[in-house]
Structure formats: structure tokens, C-alpha cells
C-alpha positions as semicolon CSV with decimal commas, in nm:
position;residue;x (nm);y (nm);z (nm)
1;X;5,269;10,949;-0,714
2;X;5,154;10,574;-0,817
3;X;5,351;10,316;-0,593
4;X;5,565;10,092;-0,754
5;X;5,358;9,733;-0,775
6;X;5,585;9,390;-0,784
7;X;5,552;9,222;-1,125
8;X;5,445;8,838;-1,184
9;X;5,791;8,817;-1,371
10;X;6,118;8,952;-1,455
11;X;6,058;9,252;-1,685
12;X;6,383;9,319;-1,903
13;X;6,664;9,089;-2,035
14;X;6,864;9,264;-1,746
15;X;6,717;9,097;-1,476
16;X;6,650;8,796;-1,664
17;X;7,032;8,738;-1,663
18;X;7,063;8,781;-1,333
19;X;6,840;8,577;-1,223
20;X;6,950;8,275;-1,436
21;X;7,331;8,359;-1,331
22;X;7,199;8,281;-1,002
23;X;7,004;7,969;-1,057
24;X;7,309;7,813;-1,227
25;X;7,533;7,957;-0,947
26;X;7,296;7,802;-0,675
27;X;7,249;7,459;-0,882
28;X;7,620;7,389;-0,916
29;X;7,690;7,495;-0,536
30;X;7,402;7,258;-0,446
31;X;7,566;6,919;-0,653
32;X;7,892;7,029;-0,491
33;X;7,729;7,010;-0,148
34;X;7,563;6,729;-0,195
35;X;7,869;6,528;-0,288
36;X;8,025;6,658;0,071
37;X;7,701;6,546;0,240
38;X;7,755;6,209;0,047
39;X;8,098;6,122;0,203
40;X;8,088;6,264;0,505
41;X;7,755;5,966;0,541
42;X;7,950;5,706;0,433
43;X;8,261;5,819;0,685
44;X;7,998;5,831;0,972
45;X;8,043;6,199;1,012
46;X;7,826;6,403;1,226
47;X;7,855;6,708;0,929
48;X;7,690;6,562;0,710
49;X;7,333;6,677;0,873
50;X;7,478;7,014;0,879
51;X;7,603;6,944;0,495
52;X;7,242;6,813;0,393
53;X;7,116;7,144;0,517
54;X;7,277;7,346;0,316
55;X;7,213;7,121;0,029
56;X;6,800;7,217;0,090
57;X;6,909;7,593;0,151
58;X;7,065;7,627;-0,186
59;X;6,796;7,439;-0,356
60;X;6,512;7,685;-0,203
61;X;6,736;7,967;-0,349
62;X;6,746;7,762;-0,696
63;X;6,342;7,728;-0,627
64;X;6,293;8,050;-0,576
65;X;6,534;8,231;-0,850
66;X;6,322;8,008;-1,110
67;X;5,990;8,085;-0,981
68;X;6,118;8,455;-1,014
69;X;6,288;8,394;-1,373
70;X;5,956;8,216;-1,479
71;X;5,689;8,456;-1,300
72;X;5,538;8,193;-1,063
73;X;5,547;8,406;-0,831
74;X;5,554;8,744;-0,723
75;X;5,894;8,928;-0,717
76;X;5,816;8,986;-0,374
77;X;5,725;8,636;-0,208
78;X;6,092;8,472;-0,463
79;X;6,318;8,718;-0,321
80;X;6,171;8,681;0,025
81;X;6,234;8,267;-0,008
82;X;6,558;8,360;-0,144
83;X;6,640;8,547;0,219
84;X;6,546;8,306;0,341
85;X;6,730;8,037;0,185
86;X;7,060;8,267;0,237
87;X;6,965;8,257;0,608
88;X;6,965;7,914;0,617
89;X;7,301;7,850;0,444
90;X;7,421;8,090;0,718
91;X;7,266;7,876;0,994
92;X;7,398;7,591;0,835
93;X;7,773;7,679;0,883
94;X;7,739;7,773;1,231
95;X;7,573;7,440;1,274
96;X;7,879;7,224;1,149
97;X;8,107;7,435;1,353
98;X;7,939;7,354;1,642
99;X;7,953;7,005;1,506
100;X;8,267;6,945;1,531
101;X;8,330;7,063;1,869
102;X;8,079;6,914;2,023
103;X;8,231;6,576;1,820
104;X;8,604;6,695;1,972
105;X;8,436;6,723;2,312
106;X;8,283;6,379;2,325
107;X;8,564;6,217;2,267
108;X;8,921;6,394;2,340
109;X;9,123;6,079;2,160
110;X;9,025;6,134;1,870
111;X;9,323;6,083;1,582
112;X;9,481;6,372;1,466
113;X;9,466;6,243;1,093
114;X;9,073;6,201;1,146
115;X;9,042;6,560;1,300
116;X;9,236;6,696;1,042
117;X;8,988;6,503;0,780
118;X;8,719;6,635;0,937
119;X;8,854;6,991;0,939
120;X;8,919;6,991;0,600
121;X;8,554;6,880;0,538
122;X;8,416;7,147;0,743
123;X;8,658;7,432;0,570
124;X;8,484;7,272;0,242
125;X;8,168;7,341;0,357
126;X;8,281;7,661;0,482
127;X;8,362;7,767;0,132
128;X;8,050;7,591;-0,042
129;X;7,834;7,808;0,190
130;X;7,982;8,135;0,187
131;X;8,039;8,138;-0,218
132;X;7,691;8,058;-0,240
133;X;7,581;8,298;-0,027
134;X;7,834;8,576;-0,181
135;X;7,747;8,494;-0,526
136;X;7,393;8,515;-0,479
137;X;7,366;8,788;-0,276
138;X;7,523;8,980;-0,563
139;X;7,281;8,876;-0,777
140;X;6,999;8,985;-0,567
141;X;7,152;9,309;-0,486
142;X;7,168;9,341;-0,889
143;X;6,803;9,262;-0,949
144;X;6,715;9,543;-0,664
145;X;6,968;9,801;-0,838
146;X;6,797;9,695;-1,169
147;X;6,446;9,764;-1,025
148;X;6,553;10,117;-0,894
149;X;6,718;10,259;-1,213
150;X;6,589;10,297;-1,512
151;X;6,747;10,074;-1,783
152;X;6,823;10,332;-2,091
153;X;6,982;10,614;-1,936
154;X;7,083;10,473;-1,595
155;X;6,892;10,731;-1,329
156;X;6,695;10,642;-1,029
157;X;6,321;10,557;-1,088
158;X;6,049;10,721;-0,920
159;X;6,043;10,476;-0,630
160;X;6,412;10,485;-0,592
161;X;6,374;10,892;-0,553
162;X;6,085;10,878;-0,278
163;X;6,311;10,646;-0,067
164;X;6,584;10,870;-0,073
165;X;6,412;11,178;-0,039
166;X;6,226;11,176;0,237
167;X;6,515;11,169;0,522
168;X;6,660;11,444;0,338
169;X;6,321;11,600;0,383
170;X;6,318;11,511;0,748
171;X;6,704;11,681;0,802
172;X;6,560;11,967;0,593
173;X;6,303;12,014;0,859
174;X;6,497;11,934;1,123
175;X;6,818;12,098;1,060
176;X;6,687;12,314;0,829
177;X;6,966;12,203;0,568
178;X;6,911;12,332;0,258
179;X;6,751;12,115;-0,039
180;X;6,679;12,177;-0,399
181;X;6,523;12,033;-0,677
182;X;6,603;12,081;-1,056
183;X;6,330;11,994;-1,286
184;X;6,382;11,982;-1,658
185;X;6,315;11,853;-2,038
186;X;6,410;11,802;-2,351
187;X;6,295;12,091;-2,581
188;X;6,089;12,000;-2,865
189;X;6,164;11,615;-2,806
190;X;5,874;11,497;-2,945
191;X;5,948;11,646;-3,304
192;X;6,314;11,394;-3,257
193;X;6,122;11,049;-3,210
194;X;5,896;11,199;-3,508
195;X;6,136;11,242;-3,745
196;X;6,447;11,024;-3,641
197;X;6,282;10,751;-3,493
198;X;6,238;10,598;-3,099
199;X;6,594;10,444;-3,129
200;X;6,782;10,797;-3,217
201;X;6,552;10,978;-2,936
202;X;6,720;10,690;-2,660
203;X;6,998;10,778;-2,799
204;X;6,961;11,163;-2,701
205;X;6,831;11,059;-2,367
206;X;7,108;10,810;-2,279
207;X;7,364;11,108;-2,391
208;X;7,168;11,352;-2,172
209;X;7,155;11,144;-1,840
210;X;7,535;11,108;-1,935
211;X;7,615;11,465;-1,985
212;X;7,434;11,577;-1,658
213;X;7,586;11,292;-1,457
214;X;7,937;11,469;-1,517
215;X;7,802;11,817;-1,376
216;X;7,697;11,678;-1,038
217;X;7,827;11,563;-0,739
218;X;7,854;11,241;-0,575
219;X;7,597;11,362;-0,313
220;X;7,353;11,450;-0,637
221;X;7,097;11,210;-0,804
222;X;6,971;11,175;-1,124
223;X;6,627;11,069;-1,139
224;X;6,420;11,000;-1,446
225;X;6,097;11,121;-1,388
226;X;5,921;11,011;-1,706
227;X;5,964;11,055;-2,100
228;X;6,208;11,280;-2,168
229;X;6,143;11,501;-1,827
230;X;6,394;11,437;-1,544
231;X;6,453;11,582;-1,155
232;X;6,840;11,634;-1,016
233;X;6,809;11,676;-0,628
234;X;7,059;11,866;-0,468
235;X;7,108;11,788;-0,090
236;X;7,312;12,073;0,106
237;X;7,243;12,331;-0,174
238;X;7,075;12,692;-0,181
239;X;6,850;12,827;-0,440
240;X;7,153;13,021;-0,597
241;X;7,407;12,736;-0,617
242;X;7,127;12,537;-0,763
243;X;7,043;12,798;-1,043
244;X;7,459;12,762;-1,119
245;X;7,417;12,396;-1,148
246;X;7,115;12,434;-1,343
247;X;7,265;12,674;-1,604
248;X;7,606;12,436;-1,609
249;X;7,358;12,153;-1,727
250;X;7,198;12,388;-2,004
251;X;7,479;12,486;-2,160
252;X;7,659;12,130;-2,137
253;X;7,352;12,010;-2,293
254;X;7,302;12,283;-2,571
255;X;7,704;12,199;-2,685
256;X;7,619;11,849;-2,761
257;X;7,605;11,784;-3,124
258;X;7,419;11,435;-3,132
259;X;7,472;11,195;-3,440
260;X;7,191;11,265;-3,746
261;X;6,993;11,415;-3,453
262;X;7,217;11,730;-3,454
263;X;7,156;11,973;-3,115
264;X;6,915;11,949;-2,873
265;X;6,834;12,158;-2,597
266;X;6,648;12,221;-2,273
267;X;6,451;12,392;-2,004
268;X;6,478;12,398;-1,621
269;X;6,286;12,481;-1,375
270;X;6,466;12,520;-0,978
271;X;6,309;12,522;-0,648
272;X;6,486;12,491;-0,300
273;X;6,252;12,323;-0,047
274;X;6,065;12,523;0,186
275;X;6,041;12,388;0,607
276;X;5,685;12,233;0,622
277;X;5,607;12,184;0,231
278;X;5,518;11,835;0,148
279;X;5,708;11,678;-0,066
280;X;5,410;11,706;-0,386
281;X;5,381;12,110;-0,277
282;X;5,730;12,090;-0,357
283;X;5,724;11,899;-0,705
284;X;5,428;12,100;-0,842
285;X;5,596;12,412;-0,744
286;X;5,906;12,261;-0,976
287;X;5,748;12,174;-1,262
288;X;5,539;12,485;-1,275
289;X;5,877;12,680;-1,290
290;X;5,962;12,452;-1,563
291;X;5,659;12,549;-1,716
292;X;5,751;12,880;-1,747
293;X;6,105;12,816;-1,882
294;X;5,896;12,673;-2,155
295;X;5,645;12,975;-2,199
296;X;5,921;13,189;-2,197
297;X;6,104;13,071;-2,521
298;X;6,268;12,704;-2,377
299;X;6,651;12,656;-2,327
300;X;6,697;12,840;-2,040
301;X;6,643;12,866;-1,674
302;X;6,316;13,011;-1,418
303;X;6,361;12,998;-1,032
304;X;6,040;12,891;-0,894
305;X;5,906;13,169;-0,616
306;X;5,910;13,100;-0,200
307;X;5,566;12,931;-0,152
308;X;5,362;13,091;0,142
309;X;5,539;12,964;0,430
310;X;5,254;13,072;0,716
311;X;5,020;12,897;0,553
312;X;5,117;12,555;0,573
313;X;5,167;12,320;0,844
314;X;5,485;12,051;0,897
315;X;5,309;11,701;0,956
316;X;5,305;11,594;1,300
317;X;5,294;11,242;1,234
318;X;5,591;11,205;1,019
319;X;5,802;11,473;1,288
320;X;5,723;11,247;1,550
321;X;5,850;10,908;1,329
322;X;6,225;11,024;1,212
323;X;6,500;10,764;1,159
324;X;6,788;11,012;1,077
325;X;7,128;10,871;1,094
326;X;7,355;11,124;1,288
327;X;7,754;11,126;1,170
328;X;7,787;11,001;1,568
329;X;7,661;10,677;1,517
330;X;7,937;10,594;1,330
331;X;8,153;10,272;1,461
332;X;8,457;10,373;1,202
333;X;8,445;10,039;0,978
334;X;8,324;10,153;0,633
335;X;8,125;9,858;0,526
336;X;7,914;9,856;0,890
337;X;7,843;10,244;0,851
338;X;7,746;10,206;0,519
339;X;7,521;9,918;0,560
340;X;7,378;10,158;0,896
341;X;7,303;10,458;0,665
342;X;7,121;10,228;0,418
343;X;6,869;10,072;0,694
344;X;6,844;10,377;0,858
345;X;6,755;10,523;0,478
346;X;6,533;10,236;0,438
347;X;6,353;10,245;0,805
348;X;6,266;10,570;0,755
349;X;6,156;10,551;0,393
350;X;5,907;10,295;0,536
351;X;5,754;10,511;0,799
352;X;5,681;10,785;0,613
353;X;5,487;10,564;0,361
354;X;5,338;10,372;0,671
355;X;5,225;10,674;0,842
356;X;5,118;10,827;0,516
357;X;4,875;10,554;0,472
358;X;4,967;10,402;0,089
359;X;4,871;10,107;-0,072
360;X;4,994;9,756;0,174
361;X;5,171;9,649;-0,176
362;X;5,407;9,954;-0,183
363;X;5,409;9,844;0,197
364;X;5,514;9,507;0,176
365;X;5,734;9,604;-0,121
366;X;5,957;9,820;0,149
367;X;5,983;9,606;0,408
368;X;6,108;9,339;0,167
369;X;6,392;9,567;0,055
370;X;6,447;9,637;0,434
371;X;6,437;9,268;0,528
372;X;6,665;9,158;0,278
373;X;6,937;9,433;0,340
374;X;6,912;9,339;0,715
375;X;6,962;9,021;0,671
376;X;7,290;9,079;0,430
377;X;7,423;9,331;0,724
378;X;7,350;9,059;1,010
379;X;7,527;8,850;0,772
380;X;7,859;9,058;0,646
381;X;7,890;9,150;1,078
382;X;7,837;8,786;1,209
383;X;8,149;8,714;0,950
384;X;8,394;9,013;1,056
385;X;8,278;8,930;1,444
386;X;8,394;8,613;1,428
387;X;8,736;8,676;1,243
388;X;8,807;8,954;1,540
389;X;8,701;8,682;1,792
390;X;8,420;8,846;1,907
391;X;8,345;8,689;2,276
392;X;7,968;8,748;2,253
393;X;7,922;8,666;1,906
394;X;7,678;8,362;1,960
395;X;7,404;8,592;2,184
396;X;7,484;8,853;1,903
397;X;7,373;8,595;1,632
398;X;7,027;8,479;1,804
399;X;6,952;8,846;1,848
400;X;6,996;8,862;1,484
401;X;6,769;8,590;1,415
402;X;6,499;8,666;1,623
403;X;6,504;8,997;1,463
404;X;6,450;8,858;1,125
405;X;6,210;8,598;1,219
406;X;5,999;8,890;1,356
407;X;6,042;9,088;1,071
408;X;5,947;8,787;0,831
409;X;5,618;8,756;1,061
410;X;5,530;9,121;1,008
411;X;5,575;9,104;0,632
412;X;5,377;8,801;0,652
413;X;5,069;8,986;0,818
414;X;5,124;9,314;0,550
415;X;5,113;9,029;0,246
416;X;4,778;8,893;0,442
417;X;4,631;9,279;0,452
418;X;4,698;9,257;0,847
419;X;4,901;9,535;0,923
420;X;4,945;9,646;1,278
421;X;5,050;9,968;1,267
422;X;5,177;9,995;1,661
423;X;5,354;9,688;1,595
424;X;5,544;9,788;1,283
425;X;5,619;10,079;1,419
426;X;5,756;9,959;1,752
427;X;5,988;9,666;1,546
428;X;6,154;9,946;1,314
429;X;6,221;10,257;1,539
430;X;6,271;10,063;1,878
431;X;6,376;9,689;1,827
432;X;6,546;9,734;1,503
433;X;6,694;10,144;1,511
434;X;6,708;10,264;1,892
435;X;6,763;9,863;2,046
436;X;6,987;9,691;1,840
437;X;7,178;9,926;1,571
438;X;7,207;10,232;1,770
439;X;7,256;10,030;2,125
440;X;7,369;9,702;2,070
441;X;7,555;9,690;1,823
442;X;7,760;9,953;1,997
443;X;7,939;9,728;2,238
444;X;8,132;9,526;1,965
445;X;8,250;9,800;1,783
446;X;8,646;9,824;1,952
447;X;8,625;9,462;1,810
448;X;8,541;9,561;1,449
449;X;8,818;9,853;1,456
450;X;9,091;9,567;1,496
451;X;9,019;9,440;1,146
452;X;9,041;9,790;1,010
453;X;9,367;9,983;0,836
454;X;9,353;10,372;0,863
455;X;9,121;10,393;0,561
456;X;8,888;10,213;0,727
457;X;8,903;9,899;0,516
458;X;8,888;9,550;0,612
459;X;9,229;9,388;0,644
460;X;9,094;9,059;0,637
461;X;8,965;9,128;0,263
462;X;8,607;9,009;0,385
């Protein structure tokens, strides 16, 4: 499977949009800061360092969002300035706060009306810096969601499907779960684009990826594989629920009666994953059962057989490098256990290409998504910490940074063709995994539980 390579530039009107949402977002947020910086100066106010700092912060994420709207750079190296930019409006904040108390402690007389002043400039700021960092963040998780699906018909792309798929793999082998894999295509597609044209046969395929999304299950994904031919995987699904599934989809698909088009139909092939195939073993063995549905007459269904189980070997390497997320590491808020799956998702999506030795771009590619949903999670916990008046929330934060920083050195050395395997390796399933999610993080989870209602939901609307 060919990695997915970072483009020079923005590659559909999508993307484009976001991106230039997000400039204007960070421009205006920038004037508006700015203007606090300037009179908080001429009121001889400690904030406005603090204030001129996040002025600079939102104009690297301006500099950045145009050098990724305009292709100056890589999509890579702009959204890795943009993290960093967000960082820095984070650092900011904490940096007036700490402003004004230090100003409060030098001098205890100071006026009421003048604190109050002062506090009002600081809640300014306080709003300047987290609707930039909000409203960009968005943005950049939209650009990521648009690089992982595929535009017409909404599935996950190939790269979006080997993230997710191989800690399923690793609970398959572990837990031996069962896995499956639906493979099919449109039936005589071809002969559609031929005679109706390219915009009637997106048409079919937008309509198909709709009328299999309503068969499956939330724990189901829809992956377009290429063309016309597409893969469902199944987690927590034998070879016999899978063959239901799969002859659900054929018949939703053969009642469809598509404008000037008329019916269109198609074949499946279904495999469920066998302990110790690799995950291309597993593929090929798909698509060859598709193959068959099609030698066989098309619009209908083939199992594919068990491969030869003594025969092949589980990989050592990637056994030994698991980041599986067990329901026990749960701390009860939703938005801190979903943020945990993801980097768990992502970790582990990272070793296995790591340890399978692909390109450094499909490399550095990973630990950019990684990086940049870290970053967002340090962020979104530092901000329910402090509403539940976490005591130890300042050590928290500097192990946050010096996690990042280390990180950003790491991708630094991958973008220079330096990696260090032991190193990476040591960051993302010690520092990052067993040190700080699974162990730290533990001790301020009572405090998180205080913002939540019995859903699980933040009170505090953060």
C-alpha cells in the first residue's frame, strides 16, 4: 500500500475554505489583541508583554495557514507552526495570569477600581486567546478530517483505514476478537461513466457510500478503496454475521433505482481475519473472493476460504510494540477518554509503521497527526483542571510542555532523515502511553469527575 505523501498545497476547494476561514479568524483575533496590548502600554500595565505575545502567536498561525493556503510549504511543516502557534497562545494566558498576581503581590494597596481594570483586561485576553485557539483548532481538525475522507462519497481513505486497523489487528491477535472485512464493487461500472458520463457515475457512487452507510453500525467503517471498489470493516463480527451484512448491502444496493442511470448492482467478497495473517494476506485473500463473486455471474456474495493457519507466523516485532487501550483506563469524563482512545489509536498506528520500516514521510506524516492531537488534549485538560481547581495543575502543565517540546524535537530529526528508532519508541510507549496517560494523568481524575453530570458531560460547557 503507497503511503500517503503531504502535498505542496491545499488540494480541493474543501480545504481551501478552511484554511482561509482560519487566516481571517486568526487576522481579526490578532488586530483585536493588538489593540489590548496597545492600552494596557499606555496604562503601564505589566499584561501587555503577555498581550504582545499572543499578538506574535496568532500571527505565526496567520503565517502558517497562508503558507498552507498558498503551498509554500509543506502541509506538514504549516500545520506543525500552526501547533505551535496554538501552544503559544496557551502559554500566553497562563503568563498574564501569573501577571497579575505577581502585580497583586508586589504591592497589596493596590485600588480596587485599578484591580478591577486590570481584571477585566486580563478576562479580555482570556477570551481573545481561547476563541482563537477554539476557532482554529476547528479548522485544523477540519483540514485533517478532510485529508482522511474522501471528498465525493464521504468514506475513509486508504491512510485513514491503516490507522484504524491495525489496533484492531493487534486485539484480534491478542484477544482473538473477531474481525472481518467486506470487499466489493460496482458491477459493470465502467459501461455507466461510458455512457452517462463521470458526473452521473459520482452520482451512483455518492448514493452507494450513502446506502451502505445506513446498513452498518457505528462501530463499522466505510472505506473507499479506489474507483468504484470499496472495503466495510467489521470489528467484533464473525464470518457469518458478516456474510448477513454483506447480503443486506446487495440487496439495498440492487433496489436503488438511480436517476437516467437506472439500477446498478454489485459484488462482494467477505473474509474474517485469521490470528497471525498480515494485514496484505488478509486484503488479497478479500479481493480474490471478490473476484470470484465476479466470475461467478456478479451481484452476489463469495466467502473467502480459512487461509493456512500453521503456516504463517504472528510478527514478533509488532506483538512486542502494542498500544491497546483497555475499557479500564477509563477516568469517566467523555471528552478525556475520547481524546485517550484517539492517541492511543494514533501511538499505535505509528509503531506499527515504525517497526514496519516505511517511508520517514509517511513517518513524519504520523507523528504530526499525533503531535497535534496531543497538544489539543494537553490543551482541552489544562482548561477543565483549572475550572475544578486542580492543586497540581502548574507541575501538570510543564509536564505537558516538555512532552511536546520533545515530541517537536523528534519530528524534527524524522523531517532531517534522523530517526532514532530506540528513542521514538521509548517517547511513545513509555513517556507518552505507560508515564503520563496511563500513570499520571491518573491522579487528577476524582478532580475531572466533579465537572461531570451522570452522562458524563461537562457541566461547565467547556
Amino acid at each position: 500500500m503507497s503511503p500517503l505523501l503531504p502535498a505542496p498545497a491545499l488540494s480541493n476547494p474543501l480545504q481551501s475554505w478552511l484554511a482561509g476561514f482560519g487566516l481571517a479568524l486568526a487576522s481579526l483575533l490578532a488586530l483585536l489583541s493588538l489593540a489590548a496590548r496597545q492600552r494596557a502600554r499606555e496604562k503601564g500595565r505589566a499584561s501587555s508583554r503577555p498581550l504582545l505575545a499572543a499578538t506574535l502567536a496568532l500571527l505565526v498561525c496567520s503565517a502558517s495557514l497562508q503558507a498552507l493556503l498558498r503551498g509554500w510549504m509543506s502541509r506538514t511543516a504549516s500545520l506543525s507552526a500552526l501547533e505551535g502557534g496554538l501552544l503559544l497562545l496557551t502559554l500566553s494566558l497562563g503568563w498574564a495570569l501569573t501577571t497579575l498576581v505577581s502585580a497583586r503581590r508586589r504591592n497589596p494597596g493596590l485600588g480596587t477600581t485599578e484591580l478591577s481594570e486590570q481584571f477585566r483586561d486580563l478576562q479580555e485576553a482570556h477570551r481573545t486567546v481561547e476563541a482563537a485557539n477554539q476557532g482554529l483548532q476547528r479548522a485544523l481538525d477540519q483540514l485533517e478530517q478532510a485529508a482522511s475522507t474522501d471528498r465525493l462519497t464521504g468514506a475513509w481513505n486508504r491512510r485513514r483505514f491503516e490507522e484504524a486497523v491495525l489496533p484492531e489487528l493487534a486485539l484480534a491477535q491478542r484477544r482473538r476478537d473477531p474481525l472481518c472485512l467486506l470487499m466489493f464493487d460496482l458491477d459493470h461500472f465502467k459501461r455507466v461513466n461510458d455512457t452517462f458520463g463521470h458526473g452521473a457515475g459520482d452520482v451512483v457512487l455518492a448514493g452507494t457510500a450513502q446506502a451502505v452507510r445506513r446498513q452498518l453500525r457505528v462501530s463499522d467503517a466505510l472505506i473507499r478503496w479506489g474507483g468504484e471498489e470499496f472495503l466495510v470493516m467489521a470489528p467484533a463480527t464473525r464470518l457469518e454475521g458478516a456474510l448477513g451484512l454483506a447480503e443486506k448491502l446487495r440487496a439495498a444496493m440492487e433496489a436503488i433505482d438511480f436517476p437516467a442511470v437506472g439500477r446498478v448492482t454489485m459484488s462482494l467478497g467477505v473474509s474474517e481475519y485469521a490470528s497471525g495473517e498480515s494485514l496484505e494476506a488478509w486484503i488479497e485473500r478479500t479481493d480474490q473472493a471478490l473476484y470470484r463473486a465476479k466470475e461467478e455471474g456478479r451481484n452476489r456474495v463469495v466467502a473467502a476460504p480459512a487461509p493456512d493457519l500453521p503456516g504463517l507466523e504472528p510478527p514478533a516485532e509488532r506483538s512486542l510494540l502494542e498500544v491497546i487501550w483497555e475499557d479500564a483506563y477509563a477516568s469517566g469524563h467523555v471528552l478525556i477518554d475520547a481524546q485517550h482512545r484517539r492517541l492511543f489509536q494514533l501511538a499505535s498506528g505509528l509503531l506499527s509503521v515504525v517497526t514496519e520500516k516505511r517511508p520517514l514521510a509517511e513517518v513524519s506524516l504520523r507523528l504530526e497527526t499525533l503531535l497535534a492531537h496531543t497538544a489539543q488534549h494537553f490543551h482541552d485538560e489544562e482548561v477543565l483542571l483549572r475550572e475544578a481547581r486542580y492543586p497540581d495543575l502548574g507541575a501538570h502543565a510543564r509536564v505537558h510542555a516538555d512532552l511536546l517540546a520533545r515530541a517537536r524535537q523528534l519530528q524534527s530529526e524524522v523531517q532531517a532523515g534522523a530517526l532514532d528508532f530506540g528513542r521514538l519508541v521509548s517517547f511513545l510507549a513509555l513517556d507518552l502511553v505507560q508515564g503520563h496517560l496511563l500513570t499520571e494523568d491518573r491522579a487528577h481524575f476524582p478532580h475531572l469527575l466533579t465537572l461531570s453530570g451522570p452522562d458524563g458531560t461537562t457541566l461547565a460547557g467547556t
